[in-house]
N, C-alpha and C positions, 0 to 999 in steps of 0.2 A: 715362613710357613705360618698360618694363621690357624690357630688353636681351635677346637669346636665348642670347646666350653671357655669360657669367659670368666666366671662368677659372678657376672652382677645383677644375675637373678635370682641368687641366692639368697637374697631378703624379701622376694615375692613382688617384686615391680622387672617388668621389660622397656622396651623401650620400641618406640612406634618407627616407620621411617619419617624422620625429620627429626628425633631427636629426644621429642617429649616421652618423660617416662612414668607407665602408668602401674595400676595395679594389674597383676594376673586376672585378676576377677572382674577384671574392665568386663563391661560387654563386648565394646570392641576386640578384645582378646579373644573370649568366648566364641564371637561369631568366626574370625578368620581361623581358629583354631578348630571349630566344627567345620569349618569347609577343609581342612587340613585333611581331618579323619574321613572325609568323604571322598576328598582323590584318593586316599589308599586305598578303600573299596573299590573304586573304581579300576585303579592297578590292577588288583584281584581278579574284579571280574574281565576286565580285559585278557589278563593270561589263562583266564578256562579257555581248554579246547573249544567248546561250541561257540565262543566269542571268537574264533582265530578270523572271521570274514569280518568283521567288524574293529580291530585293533586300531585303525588308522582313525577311524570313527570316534572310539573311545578316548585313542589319544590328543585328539581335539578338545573333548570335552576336559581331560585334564588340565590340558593348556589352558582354558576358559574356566578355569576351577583355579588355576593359580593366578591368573589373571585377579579375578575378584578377592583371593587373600591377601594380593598386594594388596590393590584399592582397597581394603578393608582395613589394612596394616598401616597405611598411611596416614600418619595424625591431619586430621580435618582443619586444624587450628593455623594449617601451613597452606596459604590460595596459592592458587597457580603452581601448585606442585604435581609434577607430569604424573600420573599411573595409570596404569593398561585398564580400559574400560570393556564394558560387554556391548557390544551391537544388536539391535534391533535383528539384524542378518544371524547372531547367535541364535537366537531365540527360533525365528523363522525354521533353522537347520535341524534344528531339536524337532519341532511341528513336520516336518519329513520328515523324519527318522521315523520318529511316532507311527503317522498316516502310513507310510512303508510296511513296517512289522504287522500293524493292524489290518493291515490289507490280505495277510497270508494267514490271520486268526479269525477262527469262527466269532461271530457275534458273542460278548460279555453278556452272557446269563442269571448267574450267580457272584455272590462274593470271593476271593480268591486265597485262602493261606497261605503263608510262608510254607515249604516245603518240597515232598515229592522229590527233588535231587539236591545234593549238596551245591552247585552251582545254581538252582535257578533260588537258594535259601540265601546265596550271597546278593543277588541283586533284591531280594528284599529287605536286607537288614543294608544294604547301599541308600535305597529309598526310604528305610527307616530315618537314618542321618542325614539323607538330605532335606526329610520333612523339620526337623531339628536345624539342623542349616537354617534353613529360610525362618525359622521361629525366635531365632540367634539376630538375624538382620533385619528382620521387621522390629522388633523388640531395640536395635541400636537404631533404626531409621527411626523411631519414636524420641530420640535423643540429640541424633545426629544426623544428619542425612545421609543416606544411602542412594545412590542411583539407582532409576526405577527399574531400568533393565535389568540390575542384580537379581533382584526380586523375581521379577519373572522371570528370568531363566532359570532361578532354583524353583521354581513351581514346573515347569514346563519339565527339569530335568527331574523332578521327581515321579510324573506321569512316564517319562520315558523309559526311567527304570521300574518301573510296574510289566510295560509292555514288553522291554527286554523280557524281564522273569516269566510273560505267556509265552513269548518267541523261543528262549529258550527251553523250557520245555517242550512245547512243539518240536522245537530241533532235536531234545533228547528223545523223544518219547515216551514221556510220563506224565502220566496224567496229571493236571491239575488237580492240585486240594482245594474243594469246595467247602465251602462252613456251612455247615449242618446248626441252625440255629436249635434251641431247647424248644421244644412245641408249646 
């Protein structure tokens, strides 16, 4: 039976897949650690009710959310080491998803708040961390290389959870909060 605690992160270094062990405050840690916290959101906003027609949806993007913490998790120092990538074809799916929702939303007018229901306040702070996400792995692709498709699809999945949070209000019926700028 395999233990879940180990302790040999108890002096503040983990260890990558392949072996090398670094600091917690690697980037590389930071980044696949920020995408960690962004599939819980995700989770979350998959089990609101008004996401219930979209779950199989959602949990693709998770899949493709853990996909890139491997790949991120993976010390780079090791070539030719297998890890799950993102496709072009990822990307594209999000870009429908998108076009889909915004097709049943009246035209973007104004700026949009966090708010108006506790579920469309989770896909913005989902988008909040996935803006973070991608700020995490551009920041390590300046180090290290990152695949370019990582990159865009946390932009692309940040746009998409924008659109979720219109759609789903639409679906609640409540109104968007608009930002009243100071005159």
């Amino acid at each position: 039976m395999m233990k879940i605690y180990t302790k040999t992160g108890d002096a503040g270094e983990t260890s990558l897949f392949g072996g090398r062990r670094v600091s917690k405050s690697n980037l590389r840690i930071e980044a696949y650690g920020t995408i960690d916290e962004l599939n819980a959101y995700i989770g979350l906003l998959r089990d609101q009710k008004v996401n219930k027609e979209r779950q199989k949806e959602m949990k693709g993007i998770q899949d493709r959310l853990f996909d890139i913490g491997a790949n991120l998790a993976t010390d780079d120092k090791m070539p030719g080491k297998k890890v799950p990538t993102i496709l072009p074809t990822d990307v594209v799916l999000l870009e429908k998803s998108i076009d889909d929702m915004e097709n049943q939303l009246s035209p973007l007018k104004n700026f949009i708040l966090p708010g108006g229901h506790a579920s469309v306040s989770y896909s913005h702070v989902a988008r909040t961390v996935c803006r973070r996400a991608e700020r995490c792995v551009v920041a390590l692709d300046e180090v290290s290389h990152v695949e370019e498709n990582i990159i865009q699809y946390l932009n692309r999945l940040s746009d998409y959870l924008f659109v979720l949070g219109r759609i789903m209000a639409k679906e609640l019926e409540v109104a968007e909060v608009i930002w009243t700028p100071r005159s």
